[in-house]
DSSP file (Angstrom, degrees, kcal/mol; ACC not computed):
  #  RESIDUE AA STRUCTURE BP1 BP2  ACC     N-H-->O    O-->H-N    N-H-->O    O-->H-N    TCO  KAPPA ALPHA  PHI   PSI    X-CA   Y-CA   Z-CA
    1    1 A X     >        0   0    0      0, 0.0     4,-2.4     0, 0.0     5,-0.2   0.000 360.0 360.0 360.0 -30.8  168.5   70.6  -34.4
    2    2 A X  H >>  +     0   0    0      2,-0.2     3,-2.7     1,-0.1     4,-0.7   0.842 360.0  42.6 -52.9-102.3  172.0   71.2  -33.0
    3    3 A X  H 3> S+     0   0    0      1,-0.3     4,-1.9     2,-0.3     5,-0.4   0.689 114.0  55.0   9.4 -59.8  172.3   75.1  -34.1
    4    4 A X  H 3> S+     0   0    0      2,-0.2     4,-3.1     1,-0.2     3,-0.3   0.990 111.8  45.0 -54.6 -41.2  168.2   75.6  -32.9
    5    5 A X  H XX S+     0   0    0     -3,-2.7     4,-2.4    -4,-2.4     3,-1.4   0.983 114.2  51.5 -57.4 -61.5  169.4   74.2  -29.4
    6    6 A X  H 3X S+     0   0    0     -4,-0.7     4,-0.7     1,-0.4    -1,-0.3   0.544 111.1  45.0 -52.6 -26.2  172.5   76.6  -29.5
    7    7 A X  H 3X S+     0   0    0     -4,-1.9     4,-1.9    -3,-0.3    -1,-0.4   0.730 110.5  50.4-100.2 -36.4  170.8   79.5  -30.3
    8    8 A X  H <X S+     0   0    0     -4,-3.1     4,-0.6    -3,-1.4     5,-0.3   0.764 106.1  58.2 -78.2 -12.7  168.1   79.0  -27.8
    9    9 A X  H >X S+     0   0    0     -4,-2.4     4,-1.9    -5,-0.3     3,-1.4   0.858 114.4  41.1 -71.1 -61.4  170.9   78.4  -25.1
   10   10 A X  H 3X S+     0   0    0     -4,-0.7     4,-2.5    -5,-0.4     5,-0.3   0.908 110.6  51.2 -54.7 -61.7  172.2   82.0  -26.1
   11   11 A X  H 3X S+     0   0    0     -4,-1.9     4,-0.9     1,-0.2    -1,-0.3   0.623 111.3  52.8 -62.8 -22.1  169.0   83.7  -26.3
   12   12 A X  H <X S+     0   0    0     -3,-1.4     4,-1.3    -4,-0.6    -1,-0.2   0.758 112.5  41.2 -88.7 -60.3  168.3   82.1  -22.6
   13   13 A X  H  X S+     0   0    0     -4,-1.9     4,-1.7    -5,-0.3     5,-0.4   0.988 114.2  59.3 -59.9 -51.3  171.8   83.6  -20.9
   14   14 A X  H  X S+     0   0    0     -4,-2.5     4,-1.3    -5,-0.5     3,-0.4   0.880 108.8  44.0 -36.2 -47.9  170.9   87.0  -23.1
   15   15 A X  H >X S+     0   0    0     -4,-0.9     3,-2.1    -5,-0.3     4,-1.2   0.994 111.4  49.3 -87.2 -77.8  167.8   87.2  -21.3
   16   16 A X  H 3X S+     0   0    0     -4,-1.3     4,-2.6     2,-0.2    -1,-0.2   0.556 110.5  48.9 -20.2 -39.8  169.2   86.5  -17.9
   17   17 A X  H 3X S+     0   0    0     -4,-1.7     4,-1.3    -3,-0.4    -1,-0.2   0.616 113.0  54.0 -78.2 -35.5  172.2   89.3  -18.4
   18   18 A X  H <X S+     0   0    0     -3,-2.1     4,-1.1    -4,-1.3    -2,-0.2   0.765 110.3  56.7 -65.2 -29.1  168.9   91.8  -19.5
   19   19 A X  H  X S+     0   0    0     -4,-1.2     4,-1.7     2,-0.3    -2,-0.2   0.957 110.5  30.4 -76.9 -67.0  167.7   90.6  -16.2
   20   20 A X  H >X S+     0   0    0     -4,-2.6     4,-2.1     1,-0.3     3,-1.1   0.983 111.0  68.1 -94.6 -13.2  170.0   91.4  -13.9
   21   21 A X  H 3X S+     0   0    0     -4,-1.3     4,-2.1     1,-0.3     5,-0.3   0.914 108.9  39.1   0.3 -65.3  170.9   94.2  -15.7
   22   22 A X  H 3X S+     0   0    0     -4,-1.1     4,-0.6     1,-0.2    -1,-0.3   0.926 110.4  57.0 -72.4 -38.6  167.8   95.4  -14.9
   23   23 A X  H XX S+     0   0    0     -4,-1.7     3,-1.4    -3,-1.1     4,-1.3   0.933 109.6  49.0 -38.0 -69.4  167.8   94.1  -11.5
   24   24 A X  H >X S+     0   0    0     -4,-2.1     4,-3.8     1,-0.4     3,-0.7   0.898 103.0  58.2 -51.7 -56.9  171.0   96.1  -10.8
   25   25 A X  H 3X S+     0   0    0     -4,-2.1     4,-1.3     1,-0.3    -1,-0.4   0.591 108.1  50.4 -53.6 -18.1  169.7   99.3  -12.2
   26   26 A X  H <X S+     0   0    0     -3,-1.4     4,-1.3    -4,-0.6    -1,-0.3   0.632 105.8  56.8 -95.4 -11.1  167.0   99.1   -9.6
   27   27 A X  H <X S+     0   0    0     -4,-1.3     4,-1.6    -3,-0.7     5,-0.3   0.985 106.9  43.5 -58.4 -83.5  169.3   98.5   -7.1
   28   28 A X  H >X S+     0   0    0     -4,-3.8     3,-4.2     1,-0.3     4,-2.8   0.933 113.0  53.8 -37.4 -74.7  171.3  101.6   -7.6
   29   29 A X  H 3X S+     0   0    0     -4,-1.3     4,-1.8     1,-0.4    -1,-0.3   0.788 107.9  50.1 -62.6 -21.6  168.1  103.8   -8.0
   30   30 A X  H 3X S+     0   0    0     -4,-1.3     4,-1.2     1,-0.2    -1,-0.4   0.923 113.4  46.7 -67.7 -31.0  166.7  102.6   -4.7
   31   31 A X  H <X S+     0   0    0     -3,-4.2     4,-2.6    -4,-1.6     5,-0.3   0.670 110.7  51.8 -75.0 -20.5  170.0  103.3   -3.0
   32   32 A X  H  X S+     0   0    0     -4,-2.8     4,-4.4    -5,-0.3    -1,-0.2   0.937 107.1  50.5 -75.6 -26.4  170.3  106.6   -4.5
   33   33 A X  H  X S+     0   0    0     -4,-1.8     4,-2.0    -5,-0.3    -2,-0.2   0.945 111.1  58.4 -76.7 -45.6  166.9  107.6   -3.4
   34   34 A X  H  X S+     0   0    0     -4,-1.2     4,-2.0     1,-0.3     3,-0.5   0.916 100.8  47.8 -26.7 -79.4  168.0  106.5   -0.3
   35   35 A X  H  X S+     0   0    0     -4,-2.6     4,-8.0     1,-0.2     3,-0.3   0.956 102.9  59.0 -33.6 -62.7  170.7  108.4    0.1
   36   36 A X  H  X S+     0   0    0     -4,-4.4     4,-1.0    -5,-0.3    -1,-0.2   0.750 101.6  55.9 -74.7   4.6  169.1  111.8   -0.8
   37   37 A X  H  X S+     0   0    0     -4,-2.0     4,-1.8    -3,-0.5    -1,-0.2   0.890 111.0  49.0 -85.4 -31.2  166.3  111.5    2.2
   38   38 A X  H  X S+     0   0    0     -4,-2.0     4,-1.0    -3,-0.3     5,-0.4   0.884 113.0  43.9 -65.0 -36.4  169.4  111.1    4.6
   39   39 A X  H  X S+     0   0    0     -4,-8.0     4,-2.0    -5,-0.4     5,-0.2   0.952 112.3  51.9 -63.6 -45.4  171.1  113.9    3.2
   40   40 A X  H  < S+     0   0    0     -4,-1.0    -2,-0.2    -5,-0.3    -1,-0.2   0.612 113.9  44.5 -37.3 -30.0  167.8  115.7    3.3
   41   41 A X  H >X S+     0   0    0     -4,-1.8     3,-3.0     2,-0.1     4,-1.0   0.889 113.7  53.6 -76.5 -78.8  167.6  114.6    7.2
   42   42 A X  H 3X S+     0   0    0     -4,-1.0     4,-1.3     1,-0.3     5,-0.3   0.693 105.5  48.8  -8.9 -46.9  170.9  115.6    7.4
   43   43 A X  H 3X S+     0   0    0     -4,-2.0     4,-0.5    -5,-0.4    -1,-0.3   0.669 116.3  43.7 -90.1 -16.2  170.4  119.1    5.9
   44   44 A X  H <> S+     0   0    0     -3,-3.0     4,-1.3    -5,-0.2    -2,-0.2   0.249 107.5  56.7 -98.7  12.1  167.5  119.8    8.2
   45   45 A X  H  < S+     0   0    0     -4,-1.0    -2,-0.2     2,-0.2    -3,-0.1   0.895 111.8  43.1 -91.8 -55.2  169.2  118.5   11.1
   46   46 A X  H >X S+     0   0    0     -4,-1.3     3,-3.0    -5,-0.3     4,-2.4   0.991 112.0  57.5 -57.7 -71.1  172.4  121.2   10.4
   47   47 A X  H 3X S+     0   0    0     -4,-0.5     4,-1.7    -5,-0.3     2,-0.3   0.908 109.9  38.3 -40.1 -66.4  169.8  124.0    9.7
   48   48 A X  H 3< S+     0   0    0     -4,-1.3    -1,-0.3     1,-0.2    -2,-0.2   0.292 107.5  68.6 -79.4  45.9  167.9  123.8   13.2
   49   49 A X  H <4 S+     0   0    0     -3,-3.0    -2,-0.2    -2,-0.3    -1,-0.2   0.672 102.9  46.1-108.2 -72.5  171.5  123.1   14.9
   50   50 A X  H  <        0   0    0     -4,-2.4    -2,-0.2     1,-0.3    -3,-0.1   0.650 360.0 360.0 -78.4   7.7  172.4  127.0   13.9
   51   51 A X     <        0   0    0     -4,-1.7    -1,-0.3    -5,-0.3    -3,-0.1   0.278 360.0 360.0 -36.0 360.0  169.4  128.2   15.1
């Protein structure tokens, strides 16, 4: 009974570390998307400036 608990303890923290793993990776991509529309304001901003 010992061993079942102990394994379901692991399998619990595994799933939690998949978690924010995953969490994280959304993270990033929302800040990356981020980024490129500012550069993308950024890069039309420069263009009508040397007009």
């Amino acid at each position: 009974m010992a061993l079942e608990e102990q394994i379901i303890l692991v399998l619990y923290i595994l799933l939690g570390a998949v978690a924010g793993m995953i969490y994280a990776l959304r993270r990033i991509f929302i800040l990356e998307r981020r980024i490129l529309d500012i550069d993308n304001k950024l890069a039309a901003v420069l263009k009508r400036k040397k007009r």
